[in-house]
matplotlib code that plots the C-alpha trace (Angstrom):
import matplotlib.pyplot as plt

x = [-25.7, -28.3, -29.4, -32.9, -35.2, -34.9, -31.3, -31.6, -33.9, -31.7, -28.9, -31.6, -33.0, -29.8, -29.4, -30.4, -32.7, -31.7, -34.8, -35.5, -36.2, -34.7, -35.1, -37.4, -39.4, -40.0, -41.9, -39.3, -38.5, -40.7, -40.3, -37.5, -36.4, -33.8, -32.6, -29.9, -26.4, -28.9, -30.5, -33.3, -35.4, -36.6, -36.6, -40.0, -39.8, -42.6, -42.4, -40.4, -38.4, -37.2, -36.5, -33.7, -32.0, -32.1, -29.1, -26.6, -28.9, -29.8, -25.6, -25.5, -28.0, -26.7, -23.1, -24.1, -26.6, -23.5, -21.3, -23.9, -22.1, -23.7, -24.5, -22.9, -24.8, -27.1, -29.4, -31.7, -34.0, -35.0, -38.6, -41.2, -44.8, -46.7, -49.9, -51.1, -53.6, -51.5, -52.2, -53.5, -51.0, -48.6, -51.0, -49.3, -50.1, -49.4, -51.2, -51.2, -51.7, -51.3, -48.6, -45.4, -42.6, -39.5, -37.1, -34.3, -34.6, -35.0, -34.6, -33.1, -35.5, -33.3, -32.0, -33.6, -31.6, -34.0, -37.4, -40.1, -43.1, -46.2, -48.7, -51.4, -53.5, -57.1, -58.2, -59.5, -56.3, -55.1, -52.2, -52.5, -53.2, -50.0, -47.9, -48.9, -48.1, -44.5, -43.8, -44.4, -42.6, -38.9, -39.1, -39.4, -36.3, -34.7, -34.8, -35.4, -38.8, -41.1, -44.3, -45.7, -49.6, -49.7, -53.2, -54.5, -58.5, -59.0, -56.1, -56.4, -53.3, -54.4, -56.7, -55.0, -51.9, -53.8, -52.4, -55.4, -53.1, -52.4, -48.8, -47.0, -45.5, -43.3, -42.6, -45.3, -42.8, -41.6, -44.0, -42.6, -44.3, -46.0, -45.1, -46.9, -45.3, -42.1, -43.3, -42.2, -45.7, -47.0, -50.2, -52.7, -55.0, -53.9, -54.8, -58.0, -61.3, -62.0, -64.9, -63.9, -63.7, -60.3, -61.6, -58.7, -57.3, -53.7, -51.5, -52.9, -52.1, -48.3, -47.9, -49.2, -47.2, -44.1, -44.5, -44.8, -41.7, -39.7, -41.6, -41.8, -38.5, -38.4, -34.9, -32.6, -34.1, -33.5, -36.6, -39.4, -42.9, -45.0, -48.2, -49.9, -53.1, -54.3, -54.2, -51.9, -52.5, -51.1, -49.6, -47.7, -45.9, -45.0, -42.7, -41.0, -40.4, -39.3, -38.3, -34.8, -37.1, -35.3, -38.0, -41.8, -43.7, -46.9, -50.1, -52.8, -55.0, -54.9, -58.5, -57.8, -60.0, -57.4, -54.6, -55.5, -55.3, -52.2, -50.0, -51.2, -49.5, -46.4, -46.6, -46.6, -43.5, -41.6, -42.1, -41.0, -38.1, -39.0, -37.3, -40.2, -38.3, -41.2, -44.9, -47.1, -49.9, -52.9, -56.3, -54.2, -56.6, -58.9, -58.2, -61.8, -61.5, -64.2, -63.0, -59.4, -60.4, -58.6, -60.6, -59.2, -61.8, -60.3, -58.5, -55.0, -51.3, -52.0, -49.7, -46.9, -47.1, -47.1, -43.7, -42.7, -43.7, -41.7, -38.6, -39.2, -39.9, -43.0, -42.2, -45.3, -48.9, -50.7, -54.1, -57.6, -57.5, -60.1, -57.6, -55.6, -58.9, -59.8, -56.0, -56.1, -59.3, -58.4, -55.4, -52.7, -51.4, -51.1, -47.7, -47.5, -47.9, -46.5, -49.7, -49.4, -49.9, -47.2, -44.8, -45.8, -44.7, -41.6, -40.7, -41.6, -39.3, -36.6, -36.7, -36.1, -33.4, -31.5, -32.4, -30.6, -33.7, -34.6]
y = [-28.6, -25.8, -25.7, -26.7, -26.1, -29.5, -29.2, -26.1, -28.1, -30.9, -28.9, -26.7, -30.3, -31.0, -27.6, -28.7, -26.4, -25.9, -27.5, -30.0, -30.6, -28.6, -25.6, -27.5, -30.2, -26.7, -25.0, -22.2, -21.9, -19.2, -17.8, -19.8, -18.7, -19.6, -17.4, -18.2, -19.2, -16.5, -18.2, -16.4, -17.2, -16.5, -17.9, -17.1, -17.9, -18.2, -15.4, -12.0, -13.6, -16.3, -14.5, -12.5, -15.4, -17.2, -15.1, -17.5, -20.1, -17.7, -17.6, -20.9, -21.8, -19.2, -20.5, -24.1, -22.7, -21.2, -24.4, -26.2, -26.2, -23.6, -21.1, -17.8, -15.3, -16.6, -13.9, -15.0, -12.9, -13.3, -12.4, -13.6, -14.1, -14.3, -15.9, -15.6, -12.8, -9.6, -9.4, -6.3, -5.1, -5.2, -2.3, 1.1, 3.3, 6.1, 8.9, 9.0, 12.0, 15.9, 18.1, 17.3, 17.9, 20.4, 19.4, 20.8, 18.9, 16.2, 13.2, 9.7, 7.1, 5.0, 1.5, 1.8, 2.4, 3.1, 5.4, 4.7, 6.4, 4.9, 7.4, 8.1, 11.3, 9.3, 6.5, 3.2, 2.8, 0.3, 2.2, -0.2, -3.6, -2.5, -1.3, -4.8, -7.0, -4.9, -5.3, -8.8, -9.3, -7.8, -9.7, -12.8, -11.5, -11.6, -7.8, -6.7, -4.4, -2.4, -1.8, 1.7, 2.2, 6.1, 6.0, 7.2, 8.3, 4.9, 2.1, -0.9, -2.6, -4.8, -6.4, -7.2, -8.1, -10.6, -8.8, -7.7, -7.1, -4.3, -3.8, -4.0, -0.8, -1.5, 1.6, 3.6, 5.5, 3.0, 0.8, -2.8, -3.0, -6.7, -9.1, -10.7, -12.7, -11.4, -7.8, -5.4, -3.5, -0.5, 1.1, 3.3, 0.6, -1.5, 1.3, 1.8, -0.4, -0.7, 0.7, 3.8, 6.7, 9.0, 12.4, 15.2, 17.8, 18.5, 19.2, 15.4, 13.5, 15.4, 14.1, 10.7, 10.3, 11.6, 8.7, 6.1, 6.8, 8.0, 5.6, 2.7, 0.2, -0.8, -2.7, -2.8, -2.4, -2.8, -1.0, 0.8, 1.1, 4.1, 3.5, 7.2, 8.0, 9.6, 13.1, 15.7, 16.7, 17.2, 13.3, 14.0, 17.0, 15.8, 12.8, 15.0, 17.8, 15.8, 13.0, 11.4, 9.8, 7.7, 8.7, 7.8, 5.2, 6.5, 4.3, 4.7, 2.7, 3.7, 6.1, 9.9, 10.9, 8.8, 10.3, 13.8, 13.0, 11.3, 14.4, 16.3, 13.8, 13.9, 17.6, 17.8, 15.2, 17.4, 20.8, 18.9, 17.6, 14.3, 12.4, 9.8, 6.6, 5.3, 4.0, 1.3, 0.8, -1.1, -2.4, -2.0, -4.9, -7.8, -11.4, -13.0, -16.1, -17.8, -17.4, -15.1, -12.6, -9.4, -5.8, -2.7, -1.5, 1.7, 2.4, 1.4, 2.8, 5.9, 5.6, 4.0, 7.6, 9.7, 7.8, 8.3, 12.1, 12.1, 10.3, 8.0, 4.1, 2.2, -0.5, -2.9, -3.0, -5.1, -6.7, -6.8, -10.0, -11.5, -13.3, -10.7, -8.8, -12.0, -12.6, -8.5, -9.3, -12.7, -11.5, -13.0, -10.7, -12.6, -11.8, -14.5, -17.1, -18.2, -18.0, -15.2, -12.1, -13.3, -13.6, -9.7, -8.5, -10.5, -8.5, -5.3, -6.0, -7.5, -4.3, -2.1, -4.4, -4.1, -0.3, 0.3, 1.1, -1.0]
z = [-6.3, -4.9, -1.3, -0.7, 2.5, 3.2, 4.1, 5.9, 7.7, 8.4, 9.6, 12.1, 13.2, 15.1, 17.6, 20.8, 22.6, 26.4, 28.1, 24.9, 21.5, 19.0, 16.4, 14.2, 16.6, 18.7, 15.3, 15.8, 12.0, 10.2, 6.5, 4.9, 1.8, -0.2, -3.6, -4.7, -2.3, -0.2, 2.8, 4.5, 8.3, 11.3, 14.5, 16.6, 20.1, 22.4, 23.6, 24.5, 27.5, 25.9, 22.9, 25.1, 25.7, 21.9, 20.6, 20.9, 19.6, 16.4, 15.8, 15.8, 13.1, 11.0, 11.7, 10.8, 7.7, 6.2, 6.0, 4.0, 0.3, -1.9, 0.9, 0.4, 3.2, 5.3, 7.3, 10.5, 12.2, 15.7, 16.6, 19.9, 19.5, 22.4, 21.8, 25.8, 26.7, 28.5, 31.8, 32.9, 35.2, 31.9, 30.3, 29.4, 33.1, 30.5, 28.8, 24.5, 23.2, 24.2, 23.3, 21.9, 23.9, 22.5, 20.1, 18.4, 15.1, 13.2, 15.6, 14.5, 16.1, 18.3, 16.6, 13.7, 10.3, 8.3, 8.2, 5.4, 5.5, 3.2, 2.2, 0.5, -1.3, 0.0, 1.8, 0.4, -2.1, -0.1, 1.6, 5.0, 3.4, 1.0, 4.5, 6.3, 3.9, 2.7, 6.2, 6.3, 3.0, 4.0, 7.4, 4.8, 3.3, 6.8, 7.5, 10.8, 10.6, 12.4, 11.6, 12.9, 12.8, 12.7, 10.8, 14.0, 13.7, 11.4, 13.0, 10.9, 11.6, 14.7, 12.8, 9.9, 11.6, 14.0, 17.2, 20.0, 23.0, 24.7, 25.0, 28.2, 29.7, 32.9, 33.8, 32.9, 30.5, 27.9, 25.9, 24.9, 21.2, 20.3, 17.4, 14.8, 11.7, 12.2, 12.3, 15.8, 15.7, 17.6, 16.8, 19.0, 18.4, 20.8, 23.7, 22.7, 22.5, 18.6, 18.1, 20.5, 18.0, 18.4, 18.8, 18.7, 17.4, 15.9, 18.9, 20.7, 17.1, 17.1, 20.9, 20.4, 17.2, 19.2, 21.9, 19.5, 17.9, 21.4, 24.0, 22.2, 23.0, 19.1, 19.7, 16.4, 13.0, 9.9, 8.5, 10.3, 8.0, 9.1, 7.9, 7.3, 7.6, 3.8, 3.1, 3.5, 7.6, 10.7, 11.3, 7.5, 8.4, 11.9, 11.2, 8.1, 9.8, 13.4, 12.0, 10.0, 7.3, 4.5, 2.0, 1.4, -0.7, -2.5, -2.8, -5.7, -7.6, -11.1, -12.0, -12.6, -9.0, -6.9, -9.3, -8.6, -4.7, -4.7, -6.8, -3.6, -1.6, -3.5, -4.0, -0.1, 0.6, -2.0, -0.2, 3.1, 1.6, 2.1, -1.3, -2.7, -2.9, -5.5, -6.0, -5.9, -8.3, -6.2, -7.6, -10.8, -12.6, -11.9, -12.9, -13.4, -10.9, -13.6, -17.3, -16.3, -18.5, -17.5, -16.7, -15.7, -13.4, -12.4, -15.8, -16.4, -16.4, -14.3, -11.3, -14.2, -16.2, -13.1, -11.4, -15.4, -15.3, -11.7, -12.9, -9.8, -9.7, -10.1, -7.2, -8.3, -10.0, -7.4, -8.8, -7.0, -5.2, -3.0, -0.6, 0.0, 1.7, 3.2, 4.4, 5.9, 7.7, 9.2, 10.5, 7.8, 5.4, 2.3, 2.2, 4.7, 2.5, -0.6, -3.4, -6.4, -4.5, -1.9, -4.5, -6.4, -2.6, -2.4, -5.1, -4.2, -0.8, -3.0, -5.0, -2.0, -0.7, -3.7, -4.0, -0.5, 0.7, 3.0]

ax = plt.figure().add_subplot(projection="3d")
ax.plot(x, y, z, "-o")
ax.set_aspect("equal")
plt.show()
């Protein structure tokens, strides 16, 4: 007989947290999922310092998860959200930005397995809203990932992750990056007031780019997400060229404009030697709410012919949706949840996982 969440639950119910109550009366649980004899969750502790000490408490519910009868692998994730304002002592006593420091090479960023960087040949395709919600969806799946906002003149991913902190920085060297829904997320957005513009030129976007990756303590990943600003500019050709990148994901929405922009994109990860792991068809049609007739507002089958043309996969045609701009702008990817759009992620993530990808 399959597993259900209710057993999970019941097995969860009965480990004993140290000062009371236990994994489930505590609302430690986050994104259960069960496919299969696979069990996926996470446990989100209040916050960072009693995160450090849960590891012996996240064995143990995936020790007592995989003696429930029809469990084959379980995989738990352990992530702290902090919902208490920083103080301000913790804020970074650091400078971002200026010039890079020397390097011999490529680096490996340090933990992390995995690098993928999610680009775009314009703005408004929905590269970010696509790089939140991926994010989101693999930590579902029980991956470990990073999100990395490297869209520096325009960072949007404090606001749609829900995160307004400044991150703490004790030695006014390292930065300590913040969580959101099971996300590690760094973004120069959380050093600056939003509505301050970022006003530099090339060498102070390679050096801020360069201590986000180096200076931030992003612990062990499975999967760090870069989201890229659009275009083909100085932030692009930093992290390939100084960078151990697994490959890139390229966003368009389907019309022959964005299409043009985005084979400049791809033309660009190809010269840097930077393999294209696939793309993602967004806006890709509209589903009237009132009658469900279908339109393709921006034409149809575009980014499908061009990852045809490329020999490389089309990961997902994601639909214009309403609550996913409404989720982005709240603070709660949609991925989050568990409506239509959460699922088309789900499989996007499920496609990478199985691709070796992420």
């Amino acid at each position: 007989m399959p597993v259900t969440k209710e057993d999970v639950q019941g097995v969860l119910s009965k480990i004993a947290l140290p000062d009371g109550g236990d994994l489930i009366s505590r609302d430690f649980l986050r994104a259960l999922t069960i496919d299969g004899d696979t069990v996926r969750f996470v446990l989100e502790a209040p916050n960072a310092d009693i995160a450090r000490l849960m590891e012996p408490l996240r064995k143990a519910a995936e020790a007592s998860v995989a003696q429930l009868p029809g469990v084959a692998n379980v995989q738990v994730a352990l992530t702290a959200h902090d919902s208490a304002p920083a103080p301000k002592k913790a804020a970074p006593s650091l400078k971002i930005g200026g010039h890079p420091k020397p390097q011999a090479g490529p680096m490996k960023v340090a933990g992390v397995q995995r690098i993928l960087a999610v680009g775009s040949g314009k703005g408004g395709v929905g590269k970010s809203t696509v790089s939140s919600n991926l994010a989101v969806a693999l930590a579902k799946q029980g991956r470990k990932v990073g999100l990395l906002d490297a869209d520096i003149y325009g960072p949007s991913q404090p606001r749609m992750m829900g995160v307004n902190k400044r991150p703490a920085s004790p030695d006014g060297k390292t930065i300590i990056p913040l969580q959101s829904h099971g996300v590690t997320i760094m973004s120069l957005g959380f050093m600056l007031e939003e509505d301050k513009p970022v006003v530099w030129r090339g060498p102070m976007l390679m050096g801020a780019l360069q201590q986000m990756l180096t200076q931030v303590q992003w612990g062990e990943l499975d999967v760090l997400i870069v989201d890229l600003p659009p275009g083909t500019g100085d932030v692009q050709l930093t992290l390939c060229q100084k960078t151990e990148l697994t490959g890139a994901i390229v966003v368009s929405t389907p019309q022959d404009v964005a299409l043009l922009d985005a084979r400049k994109a791809l033309g660009m990860f190809d010269q840097l030697k930077t393999p294209v792991l696939g793309l993602i068809e967004n806006m890709s049609l509209f589903h009237c709410p009132n009658c469900g007739h279908e339109s393709h507002i921006f034409g149809h089958g575009g980014v499908a012919a061009e990852a045809d043309k490329l020999g490389v996969p089309l990961l997902g045609a994601l639909p214009i949706d309403l609550d996913t701009r409404l989720a982005g702008d709240g603070g709660t990817p949609i991925a989050a949840g568990s409506s239509d759009m959460a699922q088309a992620y789900a499989q996007i993530a499920q496609g990478l996982i199985k691709g070796g990808m992420a």
